[in-house]
Backbone bond lengths (Angstrom), bond angles and torsions (degrees), N, CA, C in turn:
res aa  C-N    CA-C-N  psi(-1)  N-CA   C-N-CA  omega(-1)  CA-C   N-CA-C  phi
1 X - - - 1.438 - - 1.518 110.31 -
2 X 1.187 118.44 -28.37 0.948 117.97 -166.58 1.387 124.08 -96.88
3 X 1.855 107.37 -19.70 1.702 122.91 149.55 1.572 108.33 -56.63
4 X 1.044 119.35 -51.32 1.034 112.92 175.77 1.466 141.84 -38.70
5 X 1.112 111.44 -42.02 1.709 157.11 -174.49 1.540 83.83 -75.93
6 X 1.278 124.45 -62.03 1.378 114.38 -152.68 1.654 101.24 -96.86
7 X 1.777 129.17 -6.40 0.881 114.13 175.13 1.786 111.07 -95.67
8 X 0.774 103.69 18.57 2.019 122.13 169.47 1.226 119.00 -108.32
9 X 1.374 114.73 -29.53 1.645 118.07 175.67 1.718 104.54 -87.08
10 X 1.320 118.00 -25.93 1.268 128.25 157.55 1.731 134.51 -52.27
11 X 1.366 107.34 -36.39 1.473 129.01 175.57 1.367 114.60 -57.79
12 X 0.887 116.36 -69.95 1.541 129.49 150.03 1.450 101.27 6.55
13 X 1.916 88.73 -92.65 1.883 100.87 -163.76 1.506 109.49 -73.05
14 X 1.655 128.50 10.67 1.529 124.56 178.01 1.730 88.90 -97.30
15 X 1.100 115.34 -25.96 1.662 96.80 -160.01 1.477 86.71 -88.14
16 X 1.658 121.55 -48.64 1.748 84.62 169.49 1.420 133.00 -82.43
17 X 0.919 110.48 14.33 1.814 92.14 154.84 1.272 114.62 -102.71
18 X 1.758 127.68 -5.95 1.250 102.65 149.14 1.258 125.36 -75.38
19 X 1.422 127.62 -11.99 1.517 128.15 -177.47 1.467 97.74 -71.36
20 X 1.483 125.34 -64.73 1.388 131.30 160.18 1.608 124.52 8.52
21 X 1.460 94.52 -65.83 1.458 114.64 -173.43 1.444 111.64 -77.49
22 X 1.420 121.43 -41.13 1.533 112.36 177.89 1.508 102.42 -77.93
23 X 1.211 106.51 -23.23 2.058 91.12 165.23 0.685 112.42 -35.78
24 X 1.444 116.32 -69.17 1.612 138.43 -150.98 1.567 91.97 -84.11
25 X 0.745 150.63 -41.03 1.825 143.52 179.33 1.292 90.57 -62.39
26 X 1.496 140.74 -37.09 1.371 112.60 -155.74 1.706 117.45 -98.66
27 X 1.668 88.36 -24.22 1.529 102.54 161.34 1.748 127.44 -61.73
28 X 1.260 107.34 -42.76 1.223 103.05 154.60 1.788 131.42 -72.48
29 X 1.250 123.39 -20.76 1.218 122.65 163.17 1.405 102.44 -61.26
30 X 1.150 138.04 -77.21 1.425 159.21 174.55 2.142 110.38 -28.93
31 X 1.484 119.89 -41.18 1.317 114.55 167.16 1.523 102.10 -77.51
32 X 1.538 112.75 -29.21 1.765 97.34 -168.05 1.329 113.52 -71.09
33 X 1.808 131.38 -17.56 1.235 141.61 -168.19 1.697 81.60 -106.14
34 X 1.012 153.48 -27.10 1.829 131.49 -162.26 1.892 88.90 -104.25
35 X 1.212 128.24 -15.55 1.462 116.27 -164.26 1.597 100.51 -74.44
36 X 1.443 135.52 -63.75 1.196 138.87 -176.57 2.012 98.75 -62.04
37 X 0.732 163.42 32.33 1.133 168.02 -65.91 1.250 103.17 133.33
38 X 1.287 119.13 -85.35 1.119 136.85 174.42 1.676 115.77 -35.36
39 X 1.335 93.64 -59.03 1.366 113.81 -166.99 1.777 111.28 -64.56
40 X 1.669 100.36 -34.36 1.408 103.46 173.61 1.708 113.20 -73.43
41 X 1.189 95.42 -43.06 1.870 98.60 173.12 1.369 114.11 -29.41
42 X 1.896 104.05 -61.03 1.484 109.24 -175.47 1.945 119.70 -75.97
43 X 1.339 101.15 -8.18 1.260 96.55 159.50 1.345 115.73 -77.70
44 X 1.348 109.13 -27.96 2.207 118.34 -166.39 1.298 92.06 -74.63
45 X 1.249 130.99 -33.72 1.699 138.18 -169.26 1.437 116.04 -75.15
46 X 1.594 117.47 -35.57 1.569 131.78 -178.48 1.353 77.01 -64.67
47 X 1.090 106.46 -93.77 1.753 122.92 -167.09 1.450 109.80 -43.82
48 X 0.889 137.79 24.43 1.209 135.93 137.88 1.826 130.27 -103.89
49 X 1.450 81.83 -15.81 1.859 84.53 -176.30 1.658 101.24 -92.44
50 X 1.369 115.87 -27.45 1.374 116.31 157.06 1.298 128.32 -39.80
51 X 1.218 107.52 -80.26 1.329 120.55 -174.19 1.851 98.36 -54.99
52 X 1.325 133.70 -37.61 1.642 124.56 163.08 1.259 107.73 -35.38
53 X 1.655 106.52 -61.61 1.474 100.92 -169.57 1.212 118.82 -45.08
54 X 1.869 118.53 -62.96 1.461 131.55 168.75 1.200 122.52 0.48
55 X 1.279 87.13 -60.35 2.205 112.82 -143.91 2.207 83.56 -80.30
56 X 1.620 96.56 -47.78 1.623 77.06 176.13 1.079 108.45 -76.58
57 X 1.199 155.06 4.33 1.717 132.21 173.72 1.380 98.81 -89.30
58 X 1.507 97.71 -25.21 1.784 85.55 176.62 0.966 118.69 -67.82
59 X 1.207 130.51 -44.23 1.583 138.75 -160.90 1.673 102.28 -66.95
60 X 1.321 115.02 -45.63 1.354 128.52 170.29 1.326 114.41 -39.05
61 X 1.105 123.33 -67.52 1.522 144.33 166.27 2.143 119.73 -23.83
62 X 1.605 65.97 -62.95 1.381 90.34 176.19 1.874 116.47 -68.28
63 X 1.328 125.43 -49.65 0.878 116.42 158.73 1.776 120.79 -67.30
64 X 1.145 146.52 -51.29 1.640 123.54 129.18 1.513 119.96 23.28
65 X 1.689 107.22 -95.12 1.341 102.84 171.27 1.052 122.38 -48.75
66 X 1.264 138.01 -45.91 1.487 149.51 -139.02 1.702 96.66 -69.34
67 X 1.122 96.51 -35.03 1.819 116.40 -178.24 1.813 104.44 -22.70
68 X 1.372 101.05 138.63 1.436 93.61 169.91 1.851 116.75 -90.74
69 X 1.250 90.39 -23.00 2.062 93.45 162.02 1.181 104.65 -68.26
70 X 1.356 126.47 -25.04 1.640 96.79 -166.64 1.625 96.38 -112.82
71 X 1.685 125.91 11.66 1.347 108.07 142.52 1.336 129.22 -64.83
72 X 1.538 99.85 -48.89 1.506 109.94 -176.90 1.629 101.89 -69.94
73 X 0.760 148.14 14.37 1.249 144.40 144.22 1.277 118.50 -76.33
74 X 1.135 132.31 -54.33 1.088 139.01 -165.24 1.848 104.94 -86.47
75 X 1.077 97.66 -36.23 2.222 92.32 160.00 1.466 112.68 -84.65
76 X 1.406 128.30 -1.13 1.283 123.62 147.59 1.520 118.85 -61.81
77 X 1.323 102.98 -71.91 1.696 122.33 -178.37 1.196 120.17 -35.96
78 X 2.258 100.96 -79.33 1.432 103.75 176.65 1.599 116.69 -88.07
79 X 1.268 134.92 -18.18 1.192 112.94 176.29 1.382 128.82 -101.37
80 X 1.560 105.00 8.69 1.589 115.64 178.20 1.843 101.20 73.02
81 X 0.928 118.29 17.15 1.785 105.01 -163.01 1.707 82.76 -120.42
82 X 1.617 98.88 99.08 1.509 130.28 165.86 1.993 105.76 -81.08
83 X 1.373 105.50 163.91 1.405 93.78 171.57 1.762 71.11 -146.98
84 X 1.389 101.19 142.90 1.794 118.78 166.38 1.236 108.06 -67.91
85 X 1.604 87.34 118.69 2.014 94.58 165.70 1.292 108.53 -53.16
86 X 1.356 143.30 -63.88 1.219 147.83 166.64 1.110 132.67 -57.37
87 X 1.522 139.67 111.63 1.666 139.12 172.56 0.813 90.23 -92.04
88 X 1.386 122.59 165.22 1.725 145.74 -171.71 1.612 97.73 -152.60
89 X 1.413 103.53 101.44 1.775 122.18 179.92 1.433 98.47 -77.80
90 X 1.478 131.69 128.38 1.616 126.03 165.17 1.580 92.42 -109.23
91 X 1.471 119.12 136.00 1.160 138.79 169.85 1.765 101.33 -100.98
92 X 1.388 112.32 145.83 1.496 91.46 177.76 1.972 88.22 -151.57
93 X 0.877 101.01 110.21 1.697 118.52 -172.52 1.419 116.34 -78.81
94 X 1.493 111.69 43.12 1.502 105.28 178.27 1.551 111.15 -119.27
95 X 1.324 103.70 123.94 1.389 100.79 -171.92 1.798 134.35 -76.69
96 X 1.566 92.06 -4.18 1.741 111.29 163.96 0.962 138.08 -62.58
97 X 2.156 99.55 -7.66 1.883 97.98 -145.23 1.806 69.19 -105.81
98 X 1.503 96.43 144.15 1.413 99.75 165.05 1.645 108.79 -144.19
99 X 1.427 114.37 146.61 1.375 123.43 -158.26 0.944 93.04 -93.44
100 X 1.672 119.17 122.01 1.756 118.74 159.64 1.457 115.55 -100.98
101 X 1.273 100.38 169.16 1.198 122.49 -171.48 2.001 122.72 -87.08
102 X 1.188 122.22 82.67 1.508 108.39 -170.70 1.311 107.09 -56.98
103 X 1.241 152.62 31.82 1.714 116.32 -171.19 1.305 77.02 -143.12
104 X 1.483 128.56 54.38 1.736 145.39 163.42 1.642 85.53 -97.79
């Protein structure tokens, strides 16, 4: 009677320490699948603030060139194709001169 007595007051503290233990089994199943996880995230995260940087130096760059001084620079330099700071308009006030047409 008295095993008895003590194998009921016992039940109790067996079912929690088996509950106990699959805690703890499941917590460790559960960090061993989230740890490499983790670890890839913070690699996906480097490589992502990189490539931010990139994409803005590119864009930078690109607007840079895009420049209209630094076209006309560069069709000065490499293609020789200058345009004169100065035009010189001739007005010529004679009312005799008249423009014909060649393709008569």
């Amino acid at each position: 009677m008295n095993s008895t007595k003590s194998q009921q007051s016992n039940t109790p503290f067996k079912v929690f320490l088996v509950t106990l233990v699959l805690f703890g089994l499941s917590q460790l199943v559960v960090n061993s699948i989230l740890t490499p996880l983790g670890v890839k995230l913070q690699s996906l995260n480097t490589e992502k603030e990189h490539l931010l940087e990139e994409n803005r130096q590119i864009s930078e760059d690109i607007a840079k060139n895009n420049s209209i001084r630094v076209i006309e620079n560069l069709s000065d330099k490499k293609l020789n194709l200058t345009q004169d700071k100065q035009q010189t308009v001739v007005y010529i006030e004679d009312t005799t001169l008249v423009a014909n047409r060649s393709d008569e």
